[in-house]
TIRO-2110 file (N, C-alpha, C; in Angstrom, 1 decimal):
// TIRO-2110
0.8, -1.2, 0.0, N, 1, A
0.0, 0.0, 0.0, CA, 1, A
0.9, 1.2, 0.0, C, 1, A
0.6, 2.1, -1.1, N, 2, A
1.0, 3.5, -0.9, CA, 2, A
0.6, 4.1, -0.3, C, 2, A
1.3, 5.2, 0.2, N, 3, A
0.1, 6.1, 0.6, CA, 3, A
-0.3, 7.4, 0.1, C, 3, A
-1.2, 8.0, 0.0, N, 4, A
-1.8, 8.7, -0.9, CA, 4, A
-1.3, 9.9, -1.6, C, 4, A
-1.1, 10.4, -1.8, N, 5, A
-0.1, 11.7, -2.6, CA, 5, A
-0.6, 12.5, -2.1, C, 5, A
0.9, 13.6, -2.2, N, 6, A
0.6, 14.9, -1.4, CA, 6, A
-0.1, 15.7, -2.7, C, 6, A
-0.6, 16.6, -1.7, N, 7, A
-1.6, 17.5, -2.1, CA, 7, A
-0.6, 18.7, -2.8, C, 7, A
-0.5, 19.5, -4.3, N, 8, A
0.4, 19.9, -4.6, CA, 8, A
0.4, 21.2, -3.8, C, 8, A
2.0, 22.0, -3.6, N, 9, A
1.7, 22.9, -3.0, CA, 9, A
0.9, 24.0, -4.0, C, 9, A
0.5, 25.1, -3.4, N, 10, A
0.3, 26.1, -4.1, CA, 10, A
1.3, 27.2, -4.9, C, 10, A
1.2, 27.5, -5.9, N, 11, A
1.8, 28.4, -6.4, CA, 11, A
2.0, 29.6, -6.7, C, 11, A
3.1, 30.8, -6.6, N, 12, A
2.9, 32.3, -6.6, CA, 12, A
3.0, 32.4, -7.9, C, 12, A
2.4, 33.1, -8.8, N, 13, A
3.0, 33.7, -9.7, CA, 13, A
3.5, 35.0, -9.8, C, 13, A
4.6, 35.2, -9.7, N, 14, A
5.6, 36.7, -9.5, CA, 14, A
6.0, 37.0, -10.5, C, 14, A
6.9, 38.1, -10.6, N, 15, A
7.5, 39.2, -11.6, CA, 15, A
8.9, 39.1, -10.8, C, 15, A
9.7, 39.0, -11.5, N, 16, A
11.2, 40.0, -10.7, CA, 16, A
11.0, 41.2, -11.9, C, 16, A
11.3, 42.6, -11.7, N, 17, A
11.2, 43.6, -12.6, CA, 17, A
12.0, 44.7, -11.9, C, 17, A
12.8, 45.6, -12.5, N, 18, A
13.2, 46.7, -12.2, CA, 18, A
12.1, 48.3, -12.1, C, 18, A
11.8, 48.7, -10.8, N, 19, A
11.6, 49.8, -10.4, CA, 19, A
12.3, 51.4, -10.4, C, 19, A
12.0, 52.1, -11.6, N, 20, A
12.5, 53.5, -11.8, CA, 20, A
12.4, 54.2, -10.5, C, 20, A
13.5, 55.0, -10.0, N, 21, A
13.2, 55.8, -8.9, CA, 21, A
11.4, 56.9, -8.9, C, 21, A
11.0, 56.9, -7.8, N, 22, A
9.5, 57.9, -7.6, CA, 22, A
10.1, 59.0, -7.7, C, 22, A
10.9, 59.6, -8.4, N, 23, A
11.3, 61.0, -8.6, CA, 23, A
11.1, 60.9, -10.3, C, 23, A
11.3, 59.9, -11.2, N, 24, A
11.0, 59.6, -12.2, CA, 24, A
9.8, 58.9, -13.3, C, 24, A
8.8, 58.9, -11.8, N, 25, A
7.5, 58.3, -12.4, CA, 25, A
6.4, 59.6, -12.7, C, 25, A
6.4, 60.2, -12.5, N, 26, A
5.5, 61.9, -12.9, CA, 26, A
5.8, 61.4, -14.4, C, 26, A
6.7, 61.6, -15.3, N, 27, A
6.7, 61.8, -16.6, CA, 27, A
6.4, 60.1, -17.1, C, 27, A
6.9, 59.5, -16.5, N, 28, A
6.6, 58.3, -17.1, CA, 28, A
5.2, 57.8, -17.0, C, 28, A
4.4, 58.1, -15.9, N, 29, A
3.3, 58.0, -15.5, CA, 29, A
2.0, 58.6, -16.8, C, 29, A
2.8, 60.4, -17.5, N, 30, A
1.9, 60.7, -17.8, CA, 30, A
1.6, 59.8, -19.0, C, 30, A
3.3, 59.2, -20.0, N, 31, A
2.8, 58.1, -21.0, CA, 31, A
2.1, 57.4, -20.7, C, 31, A
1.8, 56.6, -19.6, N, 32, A
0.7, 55.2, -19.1, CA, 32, A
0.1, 56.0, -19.3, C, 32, A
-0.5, 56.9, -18.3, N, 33, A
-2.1, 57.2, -18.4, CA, 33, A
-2.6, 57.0, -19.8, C, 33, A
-2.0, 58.0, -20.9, N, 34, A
-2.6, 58.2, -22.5, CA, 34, A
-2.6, 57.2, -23.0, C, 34, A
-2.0, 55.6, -22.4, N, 35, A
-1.7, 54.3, -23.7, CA, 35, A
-1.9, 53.1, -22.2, C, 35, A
-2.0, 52.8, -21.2, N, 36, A
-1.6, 51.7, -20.6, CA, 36, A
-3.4, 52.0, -19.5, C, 36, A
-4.0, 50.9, -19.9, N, 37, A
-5.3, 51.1, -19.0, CA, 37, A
-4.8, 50.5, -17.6, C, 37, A
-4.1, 50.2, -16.9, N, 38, A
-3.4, 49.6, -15.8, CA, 38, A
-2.4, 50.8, -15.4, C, 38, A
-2.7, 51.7, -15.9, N, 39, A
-1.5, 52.7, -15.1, CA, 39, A
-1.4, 52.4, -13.9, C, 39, A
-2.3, 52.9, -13.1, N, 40, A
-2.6, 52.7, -11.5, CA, 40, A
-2.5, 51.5, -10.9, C, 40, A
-3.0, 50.7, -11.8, N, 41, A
-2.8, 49.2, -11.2, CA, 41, A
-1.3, 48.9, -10.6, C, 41, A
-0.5, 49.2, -11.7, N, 42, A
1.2, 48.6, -11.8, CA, 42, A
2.0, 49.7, -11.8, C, 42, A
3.4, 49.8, -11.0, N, 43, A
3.9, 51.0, -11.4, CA, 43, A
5.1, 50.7, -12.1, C, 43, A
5.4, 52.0, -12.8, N, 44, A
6.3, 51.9, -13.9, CA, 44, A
7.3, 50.8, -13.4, C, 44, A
8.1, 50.2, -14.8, N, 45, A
8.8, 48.9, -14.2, CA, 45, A
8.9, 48.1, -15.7, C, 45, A
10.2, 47.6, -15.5, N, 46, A
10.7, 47.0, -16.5, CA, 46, A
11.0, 45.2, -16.1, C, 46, A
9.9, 44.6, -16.8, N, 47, A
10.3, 43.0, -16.4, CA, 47, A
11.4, 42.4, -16.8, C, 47, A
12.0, 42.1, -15.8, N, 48, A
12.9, 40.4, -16.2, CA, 48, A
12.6, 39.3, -16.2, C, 48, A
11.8, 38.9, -15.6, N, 49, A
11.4, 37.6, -15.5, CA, 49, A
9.8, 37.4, -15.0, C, 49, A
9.1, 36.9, -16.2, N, 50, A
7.9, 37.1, -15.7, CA, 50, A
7.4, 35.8, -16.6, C, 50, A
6.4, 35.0, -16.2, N, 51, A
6.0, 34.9, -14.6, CA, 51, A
7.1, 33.8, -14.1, C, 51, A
7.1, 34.0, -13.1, N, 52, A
7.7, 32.8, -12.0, CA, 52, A
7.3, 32.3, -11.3, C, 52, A
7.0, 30.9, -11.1, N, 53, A
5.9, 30.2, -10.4, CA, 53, A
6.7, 29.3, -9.3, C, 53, A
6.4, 30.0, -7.9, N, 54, A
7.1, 29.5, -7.1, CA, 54, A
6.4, 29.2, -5.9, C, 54, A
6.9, 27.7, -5.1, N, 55, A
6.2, 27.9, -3.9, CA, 55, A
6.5, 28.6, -2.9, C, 55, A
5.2, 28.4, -2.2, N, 56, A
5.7, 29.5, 0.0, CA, 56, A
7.2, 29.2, -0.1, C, 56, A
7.9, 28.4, 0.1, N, 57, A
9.2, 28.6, 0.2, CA, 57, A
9.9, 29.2, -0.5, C, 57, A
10.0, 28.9, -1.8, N, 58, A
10.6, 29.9, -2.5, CA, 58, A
10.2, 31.0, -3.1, C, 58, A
9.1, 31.7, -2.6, N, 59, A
9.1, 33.1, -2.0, CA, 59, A
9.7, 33.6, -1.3, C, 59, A
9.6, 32.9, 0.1, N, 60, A
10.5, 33.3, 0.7, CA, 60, A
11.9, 33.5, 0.8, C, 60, A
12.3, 32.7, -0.3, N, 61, A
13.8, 32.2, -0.2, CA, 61, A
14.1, 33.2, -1.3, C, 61, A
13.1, 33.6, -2.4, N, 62, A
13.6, 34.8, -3.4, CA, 62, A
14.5, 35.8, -3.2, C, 62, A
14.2, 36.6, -2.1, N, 63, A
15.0, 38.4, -1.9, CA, 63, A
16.3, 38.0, -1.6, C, 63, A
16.5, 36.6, -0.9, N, 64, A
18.2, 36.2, 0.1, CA, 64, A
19.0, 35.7, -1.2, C, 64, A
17.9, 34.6, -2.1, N, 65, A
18.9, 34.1, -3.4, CA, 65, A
19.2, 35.5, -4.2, C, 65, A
18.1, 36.3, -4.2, N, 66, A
18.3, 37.8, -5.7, CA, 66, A
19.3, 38.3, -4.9, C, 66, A
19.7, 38.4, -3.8, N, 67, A
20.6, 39.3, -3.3, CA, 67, A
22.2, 38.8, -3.3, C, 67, A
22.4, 37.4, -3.2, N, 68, A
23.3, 36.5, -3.5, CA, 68, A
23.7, 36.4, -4.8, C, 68, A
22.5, 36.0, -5.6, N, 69, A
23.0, 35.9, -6.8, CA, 69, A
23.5, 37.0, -7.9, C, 69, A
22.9, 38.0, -7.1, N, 70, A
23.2, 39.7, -7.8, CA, 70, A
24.3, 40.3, -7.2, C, 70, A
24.9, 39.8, -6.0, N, 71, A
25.7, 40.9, -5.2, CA, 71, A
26.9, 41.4, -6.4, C, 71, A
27.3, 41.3, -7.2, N, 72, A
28.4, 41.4, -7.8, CA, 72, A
28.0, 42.1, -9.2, C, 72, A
26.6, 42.0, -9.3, N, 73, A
26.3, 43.2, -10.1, CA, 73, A
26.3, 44.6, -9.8, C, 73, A
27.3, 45.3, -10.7, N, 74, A
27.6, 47.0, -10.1, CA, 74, A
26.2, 48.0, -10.5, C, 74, A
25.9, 48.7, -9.6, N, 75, A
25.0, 49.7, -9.9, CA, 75, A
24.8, 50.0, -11.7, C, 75, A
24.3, 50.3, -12.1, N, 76, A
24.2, 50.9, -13.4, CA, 76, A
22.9, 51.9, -13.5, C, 76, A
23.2, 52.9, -14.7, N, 77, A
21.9, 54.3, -14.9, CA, 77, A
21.2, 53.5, -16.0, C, 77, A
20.0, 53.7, -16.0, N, 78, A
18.9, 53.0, -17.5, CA, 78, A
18.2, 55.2, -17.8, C, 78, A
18.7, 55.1, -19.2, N, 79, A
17.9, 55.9, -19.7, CA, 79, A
17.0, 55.9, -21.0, C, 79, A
15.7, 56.2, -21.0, N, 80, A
14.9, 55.5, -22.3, CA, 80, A
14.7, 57.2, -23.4, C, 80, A
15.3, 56.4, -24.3, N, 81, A
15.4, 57.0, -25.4, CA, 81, A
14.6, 56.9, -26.7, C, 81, A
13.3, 56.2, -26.6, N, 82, A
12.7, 56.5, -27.4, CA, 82, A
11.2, 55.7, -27.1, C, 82, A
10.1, 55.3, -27.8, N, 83, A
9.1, 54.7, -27.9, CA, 83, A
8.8, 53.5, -28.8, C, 83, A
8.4, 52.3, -28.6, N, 84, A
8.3, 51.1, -29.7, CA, 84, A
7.0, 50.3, -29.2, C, 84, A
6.8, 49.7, -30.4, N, 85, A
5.6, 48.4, -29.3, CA, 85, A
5.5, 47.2, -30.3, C, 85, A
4.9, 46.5, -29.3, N, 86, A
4.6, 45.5, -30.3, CA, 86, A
3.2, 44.5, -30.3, C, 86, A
2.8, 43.9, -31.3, N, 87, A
1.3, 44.0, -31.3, CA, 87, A
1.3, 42.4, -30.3, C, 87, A
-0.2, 42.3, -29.7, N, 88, A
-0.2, 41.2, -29.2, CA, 88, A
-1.5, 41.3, -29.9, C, 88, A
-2.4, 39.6, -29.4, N, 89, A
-3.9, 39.2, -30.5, CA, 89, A
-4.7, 40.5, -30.0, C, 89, A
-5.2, 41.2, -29.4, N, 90, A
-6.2, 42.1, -29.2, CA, 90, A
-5.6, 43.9, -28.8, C, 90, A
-4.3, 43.4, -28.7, N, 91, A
-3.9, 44.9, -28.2, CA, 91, A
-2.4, 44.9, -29.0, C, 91, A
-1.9, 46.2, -28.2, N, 92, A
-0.3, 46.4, -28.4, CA, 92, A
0.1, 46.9, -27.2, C, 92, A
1.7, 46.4, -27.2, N, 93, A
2.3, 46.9, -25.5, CA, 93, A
3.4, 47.7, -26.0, C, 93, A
3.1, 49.3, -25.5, N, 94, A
4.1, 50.4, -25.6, CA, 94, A
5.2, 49.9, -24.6, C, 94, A
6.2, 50.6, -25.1, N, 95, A
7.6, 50.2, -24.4, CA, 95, A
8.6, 51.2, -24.4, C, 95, A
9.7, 51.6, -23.6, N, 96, A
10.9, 52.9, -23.6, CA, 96, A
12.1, 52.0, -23.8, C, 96, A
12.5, 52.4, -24.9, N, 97, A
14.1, 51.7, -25.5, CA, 97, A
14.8, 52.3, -24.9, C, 97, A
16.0, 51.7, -23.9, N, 98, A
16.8, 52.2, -23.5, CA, 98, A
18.1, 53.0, -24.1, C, 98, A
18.4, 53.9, -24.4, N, 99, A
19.4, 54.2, -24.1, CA, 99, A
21.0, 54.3, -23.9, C, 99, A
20.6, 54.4, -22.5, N, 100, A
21.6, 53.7, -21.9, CA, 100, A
21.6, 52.6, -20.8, C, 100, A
22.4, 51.8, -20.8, N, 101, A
21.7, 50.7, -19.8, CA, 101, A
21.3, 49.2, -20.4, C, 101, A
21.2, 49.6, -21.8, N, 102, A
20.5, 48.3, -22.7, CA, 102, A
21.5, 46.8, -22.2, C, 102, A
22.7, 47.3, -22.4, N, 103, A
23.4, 46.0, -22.1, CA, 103, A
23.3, 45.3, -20.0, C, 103, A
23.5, 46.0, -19.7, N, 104, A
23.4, 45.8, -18.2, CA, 104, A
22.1, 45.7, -17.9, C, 104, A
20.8, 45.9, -18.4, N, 105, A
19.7, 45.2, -18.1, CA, 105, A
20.0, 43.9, -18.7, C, 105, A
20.3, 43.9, -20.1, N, 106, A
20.5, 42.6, -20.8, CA, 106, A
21.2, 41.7, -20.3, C, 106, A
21.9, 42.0, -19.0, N, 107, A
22.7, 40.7, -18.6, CA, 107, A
22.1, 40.9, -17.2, C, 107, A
21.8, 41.5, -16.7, N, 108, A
20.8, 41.2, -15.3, CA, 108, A
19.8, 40.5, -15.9, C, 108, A
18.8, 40.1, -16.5, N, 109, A
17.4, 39.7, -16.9, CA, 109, A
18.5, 38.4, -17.4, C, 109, A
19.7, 38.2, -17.8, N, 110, A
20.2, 36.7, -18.3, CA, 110, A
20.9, 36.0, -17.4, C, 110, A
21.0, 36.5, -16.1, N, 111, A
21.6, 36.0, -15.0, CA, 111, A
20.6, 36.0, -14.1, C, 111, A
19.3, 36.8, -13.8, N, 112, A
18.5, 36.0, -13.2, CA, 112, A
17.4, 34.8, -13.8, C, 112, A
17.5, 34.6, -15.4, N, 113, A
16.7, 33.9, -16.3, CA, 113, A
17.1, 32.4, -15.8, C, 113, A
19.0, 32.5, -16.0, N, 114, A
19.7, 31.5, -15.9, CA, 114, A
19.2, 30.7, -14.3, C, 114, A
19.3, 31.3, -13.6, N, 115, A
18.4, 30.6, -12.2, CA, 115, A
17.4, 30.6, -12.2, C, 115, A
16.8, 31.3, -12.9, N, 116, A
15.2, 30.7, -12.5, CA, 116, A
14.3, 30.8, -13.9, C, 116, A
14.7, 29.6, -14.6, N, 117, A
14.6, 28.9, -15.6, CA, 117, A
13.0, 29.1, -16.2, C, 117, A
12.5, 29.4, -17.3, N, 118, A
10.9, 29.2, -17.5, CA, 118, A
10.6, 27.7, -17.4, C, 118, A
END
């Protein structure tokens, strides 16, 4: 006799994303308003990794691993330099091309991809 299977745990689905300083969201904010019906919902922010489906534990264990596995990434500036989108089946998602920063987001979003795999 077996005995009966566990019950799966529950799942979070999360975001890791980078957060623009609140001294920076006034202008960014006013683009959502005119194009993003979720302005208010979500604030400005640039995803890396979405979604991530993790359990109670590894929630918890997210901020100690992102902090570990990032320590050795140096500060960097993101500045968006223009406007792009791209169509999805019923809509389009506006977006701010970086700038500066393009590569250093591009390897932050590929070092936390690398651990926490889709």
């Amino acid at each position: 006799n077996e005995p009966p299977p566990k019950p799966a745990e529950p799942l979070h689905k999360v975001g890791i994303c980078v957060v623009p300083p609140t001294s920076a969201w006034p202008a960014i904010q006013a683009v959502r308003r005119e194009h993003d019906r979720h302005f208010e919902r979500w604030p400005p922010h640039i995803n890396l990794v979405y979604p991530l489906l993790l359990t109670d534990q590894g929630l918890r264990e997210l901020p100690g691993n992102l902090k570990e596995l990032l320590r050795e990434v140096p500060p960097f500036e993101v500045e968006m330099s223009s406007f792009r989108f791209f169509r999805h089946p019923l809509s389009c998602m506006l977006w701010a091309h970086p700038q500066k920063g393009a590569y250093e987001l591009c390897r932050l979003q590929a070092i936390i991809a690398a651990a926490y795999p889709p």
